[in-house]
C-alpha positions as CSV (number, residue, x, y, z in Angstrom):
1,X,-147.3,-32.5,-18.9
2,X,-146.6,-29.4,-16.6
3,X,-148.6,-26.5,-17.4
4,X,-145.4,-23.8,-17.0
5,X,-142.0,-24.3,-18.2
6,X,-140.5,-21.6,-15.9
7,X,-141.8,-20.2,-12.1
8,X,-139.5,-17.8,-11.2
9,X,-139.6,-16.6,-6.9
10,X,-138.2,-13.2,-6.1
11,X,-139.2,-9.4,-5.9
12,X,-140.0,-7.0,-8.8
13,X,-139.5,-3.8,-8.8
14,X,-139.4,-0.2,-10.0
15,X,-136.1,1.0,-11.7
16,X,-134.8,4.5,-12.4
17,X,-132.0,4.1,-14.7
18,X,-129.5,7.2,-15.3
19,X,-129.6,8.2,-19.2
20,X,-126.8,10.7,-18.6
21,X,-124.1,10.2,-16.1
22,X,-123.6,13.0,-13.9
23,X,-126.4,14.3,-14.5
24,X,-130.2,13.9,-12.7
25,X,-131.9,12.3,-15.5
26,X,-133.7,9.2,-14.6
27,X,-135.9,6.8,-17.0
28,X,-138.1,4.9,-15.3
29,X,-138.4,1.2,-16.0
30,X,-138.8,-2.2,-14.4
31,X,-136.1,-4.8,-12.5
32,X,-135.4,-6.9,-10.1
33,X,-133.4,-10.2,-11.0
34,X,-135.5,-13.5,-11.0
35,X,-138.6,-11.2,-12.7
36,X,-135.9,-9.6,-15.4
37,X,-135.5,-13.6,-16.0
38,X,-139.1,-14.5,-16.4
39,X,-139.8,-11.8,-18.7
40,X,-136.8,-13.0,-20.6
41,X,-137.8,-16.4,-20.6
42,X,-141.1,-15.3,-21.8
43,X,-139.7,-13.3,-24.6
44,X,-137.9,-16.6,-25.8
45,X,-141.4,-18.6,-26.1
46,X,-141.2,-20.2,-22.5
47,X,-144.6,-20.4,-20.0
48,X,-143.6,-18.6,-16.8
49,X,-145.1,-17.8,-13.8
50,X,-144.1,-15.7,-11.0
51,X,-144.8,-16.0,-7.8
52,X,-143.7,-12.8,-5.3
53,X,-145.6,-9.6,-3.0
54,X,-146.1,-6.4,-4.8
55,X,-147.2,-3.2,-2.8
56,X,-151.0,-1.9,-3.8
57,X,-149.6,0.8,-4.7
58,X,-148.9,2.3,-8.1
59,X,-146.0,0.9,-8.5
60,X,-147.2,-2.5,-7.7
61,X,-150.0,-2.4,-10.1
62,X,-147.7,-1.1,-13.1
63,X,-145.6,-4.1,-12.4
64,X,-148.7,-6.5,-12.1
65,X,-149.5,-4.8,-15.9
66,X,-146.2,-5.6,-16.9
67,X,-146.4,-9.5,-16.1
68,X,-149.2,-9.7,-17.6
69,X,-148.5,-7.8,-20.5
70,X,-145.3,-9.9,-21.5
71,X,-147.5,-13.5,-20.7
72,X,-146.0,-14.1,-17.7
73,X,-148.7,-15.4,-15.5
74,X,-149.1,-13.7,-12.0
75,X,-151.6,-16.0,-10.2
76,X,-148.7,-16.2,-7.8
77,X,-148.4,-12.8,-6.8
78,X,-150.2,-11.0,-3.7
79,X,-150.5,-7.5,-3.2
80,X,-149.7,-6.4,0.1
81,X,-151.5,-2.9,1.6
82,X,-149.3,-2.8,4.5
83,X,-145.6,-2.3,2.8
84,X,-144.5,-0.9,-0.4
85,X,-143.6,-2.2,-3.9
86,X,-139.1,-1.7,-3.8
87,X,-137.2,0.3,-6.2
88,X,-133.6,1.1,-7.0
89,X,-131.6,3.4,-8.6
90,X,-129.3,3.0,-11.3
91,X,-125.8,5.1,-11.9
92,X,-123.8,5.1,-14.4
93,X,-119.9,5.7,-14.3
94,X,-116.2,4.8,-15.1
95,X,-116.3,1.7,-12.8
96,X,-119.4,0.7,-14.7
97,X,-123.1,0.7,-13.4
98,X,-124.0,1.0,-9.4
99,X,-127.2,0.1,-7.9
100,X,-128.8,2.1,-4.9
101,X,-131.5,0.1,-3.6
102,X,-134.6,1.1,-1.4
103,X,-136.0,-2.1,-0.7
104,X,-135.9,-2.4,3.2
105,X,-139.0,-3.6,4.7
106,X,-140.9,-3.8,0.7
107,X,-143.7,-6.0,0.3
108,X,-141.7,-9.1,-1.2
109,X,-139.0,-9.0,1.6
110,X,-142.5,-10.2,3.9
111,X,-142.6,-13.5,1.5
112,X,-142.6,-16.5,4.2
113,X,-142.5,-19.8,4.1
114,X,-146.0,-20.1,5.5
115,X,-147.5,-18.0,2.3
116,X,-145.5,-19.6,-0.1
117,X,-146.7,-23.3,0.9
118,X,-150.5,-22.0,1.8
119,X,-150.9,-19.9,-1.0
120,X,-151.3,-20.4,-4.9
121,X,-147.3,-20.3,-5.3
122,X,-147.1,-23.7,-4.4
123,X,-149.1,-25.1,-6.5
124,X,-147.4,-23.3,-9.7
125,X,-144.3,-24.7,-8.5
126,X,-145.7,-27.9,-8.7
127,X,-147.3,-27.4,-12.1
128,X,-143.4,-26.1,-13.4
129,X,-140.7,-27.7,-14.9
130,X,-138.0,-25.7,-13.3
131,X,-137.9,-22.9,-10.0
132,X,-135.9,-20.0,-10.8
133,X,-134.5,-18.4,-7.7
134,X,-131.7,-16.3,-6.5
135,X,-129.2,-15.0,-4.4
136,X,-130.4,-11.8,-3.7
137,X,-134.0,-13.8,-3.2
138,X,-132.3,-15.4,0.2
139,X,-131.1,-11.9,1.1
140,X,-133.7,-9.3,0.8
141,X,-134.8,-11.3,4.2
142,X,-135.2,-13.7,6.6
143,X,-138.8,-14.3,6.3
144,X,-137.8,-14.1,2.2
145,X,-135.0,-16.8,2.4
146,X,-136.8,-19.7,4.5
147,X,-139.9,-18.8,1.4
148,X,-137.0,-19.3,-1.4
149,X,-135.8,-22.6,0.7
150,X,-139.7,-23.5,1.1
151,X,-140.3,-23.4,-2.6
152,X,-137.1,-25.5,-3.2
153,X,-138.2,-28.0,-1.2
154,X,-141.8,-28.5,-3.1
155,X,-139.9,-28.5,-6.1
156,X,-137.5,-31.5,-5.1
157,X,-140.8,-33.0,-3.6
158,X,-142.7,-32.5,-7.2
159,X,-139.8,-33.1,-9.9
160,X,-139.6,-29.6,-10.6
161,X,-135.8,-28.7,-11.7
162,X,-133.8,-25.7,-9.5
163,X,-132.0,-23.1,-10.6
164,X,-130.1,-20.9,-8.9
165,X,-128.4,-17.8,-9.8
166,X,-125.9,-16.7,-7.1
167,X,-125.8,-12.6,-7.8
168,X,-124.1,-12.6,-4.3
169,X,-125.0,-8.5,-3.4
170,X,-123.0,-7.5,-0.4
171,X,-124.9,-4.3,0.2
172,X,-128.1,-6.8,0.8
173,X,-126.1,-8.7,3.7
174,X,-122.9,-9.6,4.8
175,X,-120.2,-12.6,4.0
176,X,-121.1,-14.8,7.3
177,X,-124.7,-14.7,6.3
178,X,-124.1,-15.2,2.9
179,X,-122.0,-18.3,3.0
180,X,-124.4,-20.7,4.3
181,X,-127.5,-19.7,3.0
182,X,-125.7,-19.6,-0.7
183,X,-123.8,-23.4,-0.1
184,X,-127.1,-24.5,1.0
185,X,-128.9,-23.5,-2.3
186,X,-126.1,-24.8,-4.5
187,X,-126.4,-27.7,-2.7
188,X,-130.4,-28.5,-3.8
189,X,-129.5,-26.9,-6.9
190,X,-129.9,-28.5,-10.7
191,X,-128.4,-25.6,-12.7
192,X,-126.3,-23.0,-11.3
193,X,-125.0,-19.8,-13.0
194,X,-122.5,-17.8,-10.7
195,X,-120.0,-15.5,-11.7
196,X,-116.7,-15.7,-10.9
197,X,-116.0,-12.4,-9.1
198,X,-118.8,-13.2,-6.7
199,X,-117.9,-17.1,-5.7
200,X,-114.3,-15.5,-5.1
201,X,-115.9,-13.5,-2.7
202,X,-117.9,-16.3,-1.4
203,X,-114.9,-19.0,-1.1
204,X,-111.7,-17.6,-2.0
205,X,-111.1,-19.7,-4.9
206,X,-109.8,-17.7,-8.1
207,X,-109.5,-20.8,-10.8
208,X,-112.2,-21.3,-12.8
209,X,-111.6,-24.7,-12.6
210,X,-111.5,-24.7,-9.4
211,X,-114.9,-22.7,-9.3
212,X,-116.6,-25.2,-11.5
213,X,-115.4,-28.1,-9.3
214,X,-116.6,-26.6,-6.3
215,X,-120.3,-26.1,-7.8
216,X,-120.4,-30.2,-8.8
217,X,-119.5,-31.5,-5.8
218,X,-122.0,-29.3,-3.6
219,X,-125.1,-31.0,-5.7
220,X,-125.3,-28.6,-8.8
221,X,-125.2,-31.0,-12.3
222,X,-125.0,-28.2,-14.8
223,X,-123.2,-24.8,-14.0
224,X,-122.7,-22.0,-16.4
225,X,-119.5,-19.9,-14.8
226,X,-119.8,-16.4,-16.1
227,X,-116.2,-14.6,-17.0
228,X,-117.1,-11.1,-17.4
229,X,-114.8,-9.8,-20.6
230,X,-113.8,-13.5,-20.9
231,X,-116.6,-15.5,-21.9
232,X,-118.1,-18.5,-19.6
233,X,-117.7,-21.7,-19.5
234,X,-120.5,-24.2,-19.4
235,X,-120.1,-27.8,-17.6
236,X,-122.6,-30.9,-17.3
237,X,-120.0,-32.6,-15.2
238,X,-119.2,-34.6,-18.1
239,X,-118.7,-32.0,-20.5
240,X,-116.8,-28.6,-20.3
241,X,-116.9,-25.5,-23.0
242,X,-115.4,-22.0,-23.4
243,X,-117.9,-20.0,-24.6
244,X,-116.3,-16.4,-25.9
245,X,-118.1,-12.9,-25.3
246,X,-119.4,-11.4,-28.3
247,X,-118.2,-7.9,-28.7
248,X,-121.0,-5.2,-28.9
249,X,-121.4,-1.8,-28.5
250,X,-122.4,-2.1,-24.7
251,X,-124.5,1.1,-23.3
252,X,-126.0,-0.4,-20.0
253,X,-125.1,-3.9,-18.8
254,X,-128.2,-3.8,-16.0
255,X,-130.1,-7.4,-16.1
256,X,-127.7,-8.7,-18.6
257,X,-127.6,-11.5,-16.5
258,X,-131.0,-12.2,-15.7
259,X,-131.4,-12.1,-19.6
260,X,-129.3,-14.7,-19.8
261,X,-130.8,-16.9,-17.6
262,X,-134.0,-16.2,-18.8
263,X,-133.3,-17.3,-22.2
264,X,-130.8,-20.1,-20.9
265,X,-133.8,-21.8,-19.0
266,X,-136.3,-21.6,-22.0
267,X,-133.4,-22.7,-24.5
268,X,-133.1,-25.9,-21.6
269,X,-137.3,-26.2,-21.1
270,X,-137.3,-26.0,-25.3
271,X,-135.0,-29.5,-25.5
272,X,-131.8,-27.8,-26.1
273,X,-128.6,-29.3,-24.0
274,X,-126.5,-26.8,-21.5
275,X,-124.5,-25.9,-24.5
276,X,-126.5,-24.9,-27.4
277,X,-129.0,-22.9,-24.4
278,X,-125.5,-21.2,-23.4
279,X,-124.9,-20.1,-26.8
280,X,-128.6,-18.7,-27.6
281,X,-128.6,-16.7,-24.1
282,X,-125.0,-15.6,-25.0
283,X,-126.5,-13.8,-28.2
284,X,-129.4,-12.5,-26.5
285,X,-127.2,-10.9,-23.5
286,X,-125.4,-9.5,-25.8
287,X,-128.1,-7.5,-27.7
288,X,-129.5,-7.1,-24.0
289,X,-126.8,-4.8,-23.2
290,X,-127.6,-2.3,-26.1
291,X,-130.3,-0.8,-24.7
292,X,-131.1,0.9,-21.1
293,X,-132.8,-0.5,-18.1
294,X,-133.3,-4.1,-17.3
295,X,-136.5,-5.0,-19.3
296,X,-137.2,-2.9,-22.4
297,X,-133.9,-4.1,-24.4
298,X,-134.7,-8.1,-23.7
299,X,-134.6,-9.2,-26.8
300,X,-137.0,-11.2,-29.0
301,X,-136.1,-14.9,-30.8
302,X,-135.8,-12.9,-34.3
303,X,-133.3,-10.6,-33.0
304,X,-131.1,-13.6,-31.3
305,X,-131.5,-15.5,-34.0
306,X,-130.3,-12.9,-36.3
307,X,-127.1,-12.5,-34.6
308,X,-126.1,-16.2,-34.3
């Protein structure tokens, strides 16, 4: 039996969320994608692990706190003296919520591929039933990408399942060197969870259908295509469902995503199929986006199951 059900690889950091548009009133809080998930995950029951580079700096001990606080084990996680823990910057408007990130040159983006296969984060991929990686994980850097590609490849070597969550962010790097590196991951991919807006980006292709297609015959066996205001629609390759939005009184939709991964990947590691997991992190999105920041509005099982 593997001793985590979830090791998630990518960079944490510090958030300052907006409370009141327009004006300069920040609340400070926690992000950064593939750690929104494992907190997430950990909030539905799952044993994670996270494996990433922290500054030693405040910022990067408040973070280490955090992990730990929530149960999510950091064994996997260095702190680095010579470059700083990233943050970003959350605004609020009529378009919705933009990110201003300042990131460049942080501790995580100098993950390699050397320290993830010579350090402990190898090892807790090995001991893990699924990797959780992402997009924005192959595009914070180089050095960051070949570790995320390094870690996939000791999963596939170890049985360890792959997910990957596309969150395709152009101001990280451009099309051209998005569109290899993100075909490549699909490709060694179990479980994929894009949305459509970005793979339209990515490809060009505007059918869902078409989308869904697309995911399978790159490698991908399960794929959870998120609609925005429509829903998503779930597929095993052998399957397909709709699954509708639930309508909530939305006041910050930052990390909605990464909360439903999280809770999709614990609903999977728990025994559930695609579908059922689907619905559960459907709920729990939903009562993700009631509260600000990324983290402190993840909900518990109680609340989730309360609203299904």
């Amino acid at each position: 039996m593997k001793r985590f059900d979830i090791a998630a690889l990518g960079e944490g950091m510090v958030e300052f969320n907006q409370t009141r548009p327009g004006e300069p009133h920040y609340l400070q809080g926690f992000g950064g994608d593939t750690s929104n998930a494992a907190i997430a995950a950990a909030r539905a029951g799952a044993r994670t692990a996270y494996l990433s580079r922290v500054g030693d700096d405040v910022f990067g001990r408040d973070l280490l706190a955090l992990w730990q606080a929530e149960g999510v084990d950091t064994s996997g996680v260095e702190a680095d003296a010579q470059a700083p823990t990233g943050l970003y910057f959350v605004s609020h408007g009529p378009a919705g919520h933009e990110f201003t990130y300042r990131r460049a040159g942080s501790a995580a983006a100098r993950m390699s591929a050397q320290w993830l296969r010579d350090g402990p984060a190898a090892g807790l991929i090995r001991e893990a039933r699924i990797l959780h990686v992402s997009g924005i994980s192959l595009a914070i850097s180089r050095e960051a990408r070949n570790a995320a590609f390094a870690a996939m490849a000791v999963a596939r070597e170890n049985g360890t399942l792959i997910s990957f969550d596309a969150n395709l962010r152009l101001k990280l790097w451009t099309l051209e060197e998005a569109r290899p590196a993100m075909e490549q991951a699909v490709s060694l991919a179990d479980i994929f969870l894009p949305s459509l807006d970005e793979i339209a980006l990515l490809t060009g292709l505007q059918d869902p259908q078409a989308v869904i297609a697309w995911g399978h015959a790159l490698g991908a066996r399960t794929i959870v295509l998120k609609l925005g205001a429509q829903g998503s629609i779930v597929s095993d390759g052998a399957r397909m469902h709709t699954m509708a939005p639930l309508r909530v009184d939305a006041v910050d939709a930052t990390g909605a995503g990464d909360c439903f991964a999280g809770n999709f990947l614990a609903r999977l590691a728990a025994g559930d199929n695609a579908f059922d997991a689907a619905r559960y992190a459907n709920a729990a999105a939903a009562l993700a986006v009631q509260g600000w920041g990324a983290v402190a509005p993840l909900p518990r099982p109680e609340q989730v199951r309360a609203l299904l």
